[in-house]
VOGU-3710 file (C-alpha; in Angstrom, 3 decimals, decimal comma):
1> xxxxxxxxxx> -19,629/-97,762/-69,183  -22,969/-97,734/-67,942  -23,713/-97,514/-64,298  -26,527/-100,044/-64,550  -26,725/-103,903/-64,370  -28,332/-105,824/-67,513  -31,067/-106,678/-64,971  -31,731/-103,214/-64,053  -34,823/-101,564/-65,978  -33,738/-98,667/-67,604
11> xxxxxxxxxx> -36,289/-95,434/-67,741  -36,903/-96,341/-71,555  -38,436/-99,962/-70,862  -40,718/-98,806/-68,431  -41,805/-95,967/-70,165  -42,491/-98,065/-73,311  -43,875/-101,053/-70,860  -46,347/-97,946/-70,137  -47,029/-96,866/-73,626  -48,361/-100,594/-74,394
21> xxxxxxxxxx> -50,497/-100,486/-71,706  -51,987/-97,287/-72,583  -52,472/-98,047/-76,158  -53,792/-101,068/-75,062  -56,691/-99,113/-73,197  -56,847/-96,373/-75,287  -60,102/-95,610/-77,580  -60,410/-95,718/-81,272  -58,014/-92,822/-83,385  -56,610/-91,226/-79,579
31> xxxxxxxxxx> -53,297/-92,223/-80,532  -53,317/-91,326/-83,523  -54,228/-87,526/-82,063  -51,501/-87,941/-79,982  -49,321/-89,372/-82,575  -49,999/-86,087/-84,904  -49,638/-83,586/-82,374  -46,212/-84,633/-81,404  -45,846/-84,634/-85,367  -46,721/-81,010/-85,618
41> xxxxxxxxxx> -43,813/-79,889/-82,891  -41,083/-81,779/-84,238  -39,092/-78,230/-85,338  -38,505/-77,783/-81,915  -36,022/-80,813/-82,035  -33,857/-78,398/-83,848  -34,128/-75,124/-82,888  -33,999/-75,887/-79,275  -30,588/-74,526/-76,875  -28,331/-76,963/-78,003
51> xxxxxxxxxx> -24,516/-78,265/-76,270  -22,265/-75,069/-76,655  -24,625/-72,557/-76,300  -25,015/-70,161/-72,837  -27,810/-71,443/-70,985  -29,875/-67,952/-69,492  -29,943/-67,338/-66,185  -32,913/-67,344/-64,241  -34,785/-67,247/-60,568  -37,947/-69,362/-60,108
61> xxxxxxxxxx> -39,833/-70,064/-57,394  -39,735/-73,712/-55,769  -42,808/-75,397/-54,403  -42,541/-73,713/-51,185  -42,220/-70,131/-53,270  -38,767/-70,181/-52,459  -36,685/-68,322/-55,042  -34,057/-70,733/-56,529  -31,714/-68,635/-59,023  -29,439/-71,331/-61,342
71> xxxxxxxxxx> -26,467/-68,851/-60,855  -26,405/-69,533/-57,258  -26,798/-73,501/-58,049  -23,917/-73,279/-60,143  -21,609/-72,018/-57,758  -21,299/-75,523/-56,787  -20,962/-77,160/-59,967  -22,801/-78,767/-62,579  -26,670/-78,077/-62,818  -29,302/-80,939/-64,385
81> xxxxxxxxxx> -32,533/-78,972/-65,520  -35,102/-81,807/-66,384  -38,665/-80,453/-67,658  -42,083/-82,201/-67,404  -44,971/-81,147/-68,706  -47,213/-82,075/-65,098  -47,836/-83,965/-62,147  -50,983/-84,927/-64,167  -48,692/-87,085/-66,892  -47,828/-90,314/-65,981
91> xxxxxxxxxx> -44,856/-90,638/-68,240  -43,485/-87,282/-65,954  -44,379/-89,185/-62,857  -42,225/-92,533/-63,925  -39,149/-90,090/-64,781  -39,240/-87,858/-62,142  -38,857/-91,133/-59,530  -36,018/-92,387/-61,725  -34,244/-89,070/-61,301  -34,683/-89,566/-57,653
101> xxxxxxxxxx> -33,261/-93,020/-57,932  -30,005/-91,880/-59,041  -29,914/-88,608/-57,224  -27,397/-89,492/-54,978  -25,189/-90,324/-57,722  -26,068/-87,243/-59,123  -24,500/-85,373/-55,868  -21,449/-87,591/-55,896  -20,897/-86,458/-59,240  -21,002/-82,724/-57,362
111> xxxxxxxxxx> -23,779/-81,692/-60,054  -27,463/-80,526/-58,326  -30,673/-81,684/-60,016  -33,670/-79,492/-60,522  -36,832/-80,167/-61,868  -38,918/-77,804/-64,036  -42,731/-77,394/-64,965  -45,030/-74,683/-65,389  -47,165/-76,450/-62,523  -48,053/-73,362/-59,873
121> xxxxxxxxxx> -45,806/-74,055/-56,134  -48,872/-76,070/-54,635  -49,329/-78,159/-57,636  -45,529/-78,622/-57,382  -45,651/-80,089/-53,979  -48,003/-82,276/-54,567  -46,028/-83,929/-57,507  -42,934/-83,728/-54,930  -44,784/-85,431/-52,015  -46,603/-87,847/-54,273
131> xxxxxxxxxx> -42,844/-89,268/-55,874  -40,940/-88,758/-52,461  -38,526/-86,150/-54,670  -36,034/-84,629/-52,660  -34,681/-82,520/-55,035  -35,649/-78,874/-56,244  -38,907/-78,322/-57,862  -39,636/-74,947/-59,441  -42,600/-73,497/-61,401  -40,941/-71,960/-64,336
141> xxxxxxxxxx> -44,595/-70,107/-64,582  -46,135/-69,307/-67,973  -43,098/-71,334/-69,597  -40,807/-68,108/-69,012  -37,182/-70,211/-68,599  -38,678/-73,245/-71,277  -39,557/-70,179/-73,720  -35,857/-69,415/-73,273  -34,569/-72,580/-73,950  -37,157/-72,373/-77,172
151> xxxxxxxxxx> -39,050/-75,795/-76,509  -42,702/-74,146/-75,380  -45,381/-75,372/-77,563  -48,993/-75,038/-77,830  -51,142/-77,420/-78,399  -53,365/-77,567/-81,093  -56,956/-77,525/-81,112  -58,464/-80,642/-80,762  -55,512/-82,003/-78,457  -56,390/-78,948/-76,188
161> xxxxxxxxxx> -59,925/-80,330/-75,745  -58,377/-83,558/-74,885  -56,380/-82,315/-72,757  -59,095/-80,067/-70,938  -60,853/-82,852/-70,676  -58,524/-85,232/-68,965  -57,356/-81,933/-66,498  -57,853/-79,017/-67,073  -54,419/-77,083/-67,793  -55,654/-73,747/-66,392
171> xxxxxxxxxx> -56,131/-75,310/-62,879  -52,318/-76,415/-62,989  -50,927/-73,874/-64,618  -52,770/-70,728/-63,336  -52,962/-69,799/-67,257  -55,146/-70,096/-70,298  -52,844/-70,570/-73,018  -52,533/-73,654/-73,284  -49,078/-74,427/-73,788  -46,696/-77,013/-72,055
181> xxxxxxxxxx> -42,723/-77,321/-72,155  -41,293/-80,712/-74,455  -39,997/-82,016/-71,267  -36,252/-81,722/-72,181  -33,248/-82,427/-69,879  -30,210/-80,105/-70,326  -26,652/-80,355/-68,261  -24,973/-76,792/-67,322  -21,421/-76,219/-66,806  -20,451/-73,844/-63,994
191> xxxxxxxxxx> -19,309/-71,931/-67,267  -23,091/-71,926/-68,000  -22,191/-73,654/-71,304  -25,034/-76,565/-71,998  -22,862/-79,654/-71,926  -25,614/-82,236/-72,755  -29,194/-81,807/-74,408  -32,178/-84,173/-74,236  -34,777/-82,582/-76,795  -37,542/-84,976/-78,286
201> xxxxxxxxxx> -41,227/-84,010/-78,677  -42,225/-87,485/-78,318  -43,107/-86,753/-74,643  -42,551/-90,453/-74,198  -39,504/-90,348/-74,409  -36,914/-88,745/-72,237  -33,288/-88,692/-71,009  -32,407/-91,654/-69,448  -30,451/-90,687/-66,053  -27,263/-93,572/-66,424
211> xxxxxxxxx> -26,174/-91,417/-69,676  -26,389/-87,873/-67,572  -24,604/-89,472/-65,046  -22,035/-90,134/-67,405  -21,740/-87,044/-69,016  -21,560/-85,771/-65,460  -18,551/-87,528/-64,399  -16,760/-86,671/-68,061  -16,806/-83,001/-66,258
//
């Protein structure tokens, strides 16, 4: 059963209460840019890790340039990896303080939560600081651990401009490719076998934290 009360918001209903509200602003044929971009991805919903397979190993920096290897993490049980795409996305912003919210559940549950986003360390502390996160942050730089995971995508060319326009990728990312992680959430077993996935490239959408709570207390 679900940890939440019927008169608890879930992540979903705010996100989509945010949607409205930006499509209510929005000008003339934006969303429908948006709409064809996340179109254009939608492969990625399949060839994505999925639950069975080894998650890889790896050793970013957090956003004091701290290395943070998920080996290490692991040692003391369960590992949540959530993506976002940037401090600079709003629908990251209302996710990453929901993950917070249920954080100490999280620990009960003996799993660590870490947060992942090709944002460089300083850009990472801001986002931290900003949403009062007091969990890991690392900047999984030039999508290296996402690329892994196979859910890096670039964008295309006139959502690039877009983009650019709104903030300018390079700035936060420290590169010029242009390319941004779907902002997935995966569970790791101390095995290092994914036990849960969360792929969509509708970047509105993401995983809501009562059901990796629950998969966390099935381990």
């Amino acid at each position: 059963m679900s940890t939440q009360t019927t008169n608890t918001p879930t992540l979903a209903t705010e996100l989509a209460d945010f949607q409205t509200s930006w499509n209510a602003k929005a000008p003339e044929g934006l969303q429908d840019k948006f709409e064809n971009g996340i179109e254009e991805i939608k492969a990625l919903n399949d060839t994505a890790l999925k639950v069975g397979d080894i998650a890889p190993d790896f050793e970013l920096n957090n956003a004091l340039n701290h290395p943070v290897k998920l080996a290490d993490l692991l040692k003391n049980g369960p590992v949540v990896l959530s993506w976002y795409r940037g401090g600079w996305c709003p629908y990251c912003n209302i996710q990453l303080r929901y993950l917070q919210s249920y954080l100490p559940q999280f620990k009960a549950a003996g799993a660590t939560l870490v947060a992942l986003s090709p944002e460089l360390p300083d850009k990472s502390l801001t986002t931290t600081e900003k949403n009062n996160l007091e969990f890991e942050v690392l900047t999984d730089y030039d999508n290296e651990v996402a690329r892994q995971f196979r859910i890096v995508f670039k964008l295309n060319e006139e959502l690039i401009d877009i983009y650019n326009d709104f903030h300018k990728l390079e700035t936060y990312n420290g590169v010029s490719t242009n390319e941004l992680p779907v902002p997935a959430t995966y569970v790791i077993g101390a095995d290092r076998v994914i036990k849960y996935a969360f792929v969509d490239t509708d970047y509105r959408k993401r995983a809501e934290p009562a059901e990796i709570l629950e998969v966390l207390k099935s381990l």
